[in-house]
C-alpha positions, -999 to 999 in steps of 0.1 A, spaced: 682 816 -618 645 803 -627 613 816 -620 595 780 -614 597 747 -624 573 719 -641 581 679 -632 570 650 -648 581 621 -629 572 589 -612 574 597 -576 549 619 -563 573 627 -535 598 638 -561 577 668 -567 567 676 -535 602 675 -519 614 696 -546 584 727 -541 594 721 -503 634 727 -507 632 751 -544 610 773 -527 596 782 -563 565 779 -580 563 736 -590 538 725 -611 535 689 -615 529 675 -649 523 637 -640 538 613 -614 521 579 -607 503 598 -582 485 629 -598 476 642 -634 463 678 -620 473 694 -654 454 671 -673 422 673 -654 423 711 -653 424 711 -696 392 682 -691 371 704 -672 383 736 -693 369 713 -729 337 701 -704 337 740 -697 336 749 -737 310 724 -747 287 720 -725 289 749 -699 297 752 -664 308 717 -648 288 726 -611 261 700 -606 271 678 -636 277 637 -632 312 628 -642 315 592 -644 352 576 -651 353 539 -662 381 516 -656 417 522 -634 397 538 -604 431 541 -585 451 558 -611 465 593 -614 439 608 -635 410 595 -616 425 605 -582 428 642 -596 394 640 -608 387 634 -570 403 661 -560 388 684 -585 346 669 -574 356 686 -542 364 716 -554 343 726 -581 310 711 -566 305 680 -595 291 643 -584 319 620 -597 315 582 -601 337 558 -602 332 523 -620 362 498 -614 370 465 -600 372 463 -559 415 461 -566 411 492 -591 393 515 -569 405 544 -551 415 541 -510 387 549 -484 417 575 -470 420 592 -505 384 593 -504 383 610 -469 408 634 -477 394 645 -506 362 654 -497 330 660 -525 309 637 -533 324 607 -547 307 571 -551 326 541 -561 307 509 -580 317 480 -602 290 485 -618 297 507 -652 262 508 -663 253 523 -625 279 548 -627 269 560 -668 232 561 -661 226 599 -661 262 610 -666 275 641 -685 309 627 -690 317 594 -693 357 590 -688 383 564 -693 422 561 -694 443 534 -708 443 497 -687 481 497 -683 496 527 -675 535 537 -679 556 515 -653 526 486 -649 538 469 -684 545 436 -665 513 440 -653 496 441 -690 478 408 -691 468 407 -654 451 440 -658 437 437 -695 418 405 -680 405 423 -649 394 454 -667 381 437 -694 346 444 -688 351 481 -682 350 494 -712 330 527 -728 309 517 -759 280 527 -776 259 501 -751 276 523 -721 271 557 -739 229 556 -741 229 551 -706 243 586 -703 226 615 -704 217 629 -742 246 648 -758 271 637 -729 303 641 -738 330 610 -740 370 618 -730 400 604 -734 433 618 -719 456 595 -744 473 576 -758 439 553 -763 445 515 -775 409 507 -792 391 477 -784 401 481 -749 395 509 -726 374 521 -754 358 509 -785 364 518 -819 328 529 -829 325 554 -794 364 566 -800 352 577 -837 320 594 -828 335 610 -800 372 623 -814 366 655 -826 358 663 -784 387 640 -775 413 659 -796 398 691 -791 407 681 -753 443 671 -762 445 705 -780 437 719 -745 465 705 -727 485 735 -743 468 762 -740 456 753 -702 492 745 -693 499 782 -706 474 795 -682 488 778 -655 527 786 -660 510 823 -664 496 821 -632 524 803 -616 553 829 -626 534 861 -625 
């Protein structure tokens, strides 16, 4: 009766049980797991400003272990790009992820080790949806992973600065770098639409 189907869920498992069992295209939007959707319209606005992503350093600051980091990870090993990770020990991503991924993929809590040289520097909100009873716990532990302009010279010149949103200023990011880098940060929410078109295009056809 349908040609395919896109989930946004919680349960990773969710999705993949319902591909397995549908036997249609699935195309997962978000669970707590994966943000694949979101990291193909990021590399497609890397893609339009700054050319081909091969070779480049992306460097994401922040949650290490969640969903659009770990699709990032994916994405190194595929399309040939150094990713760094900066994040507490607790917020980094599993040696087993790591593994299975593939690519090469280096973990630090240091974020001015991970910016130096970068092309992109990344970052996602502190508390995601589902951690709110988390909030404090995570906002003190994070606290010192944050993309500014102190964070931003250590990049490359002209790297680019993303945000997937929503951002909360003053936290995961600072006002002055969320400014001086929106018209890039929209420009990748604008994205989100058109690469999610590709994709059910490529899904269905």
């Amino acid at each position: 009766m349908i040609h395919g189907a896109v989930i946004r869920t919680f349960a990773q498992s969710d999705v993949e049980e319902f591909a397995e069992f549908s036997k249609i295209p699935t195309i997962n939007a978000l669970t707590d797991d994966e943000h694949p959707c979101q990291i193909l319209a990021d590399i497609f606005t890397f893609k339009e400003k700054h050319g081909p992503i091969v070779g480049k350093v992306i460097t994401f600051v922040g949650d290490g272990a969640c969903n659009v980091p770990v699709s990032w990870i994916f994405a190194a090993a595929k399309l040939g790009f150094e990713l760094r990770i900066a994040a507490p020990k607790k917020f980094q991503p599993s040696a087993a992820l790591l593994k299975r991924a593939g690519g090469k993929v280096s973990c630090t809590e240091s974020p001015e080790k991970a910016a130096k040289g970068a092309d992109l520097l990344y970052t996602d909100v502190w508390v995601s949806m589902g951690k709110e009873a988390e909030s404090a716990a995570r906002i003190k532990a994070l606290q010192d992973y944050q993309i500014n302009s102190a964070l931003v010279k250590l990049a490359n010149p002209g790297a680019l600065v993303m945000h997937c949103l929503p951002a909360y200023r003053g936290k995961e990011i600072d006002e002055e770098t969320f400014e001086a880098h929106a018209e890039t940060i929209f420009t990748q929410a604008e994205n989100r639409l058109h690469v999610q078109k590709a994709i059910l295009n490529w899904a269905v056809s």
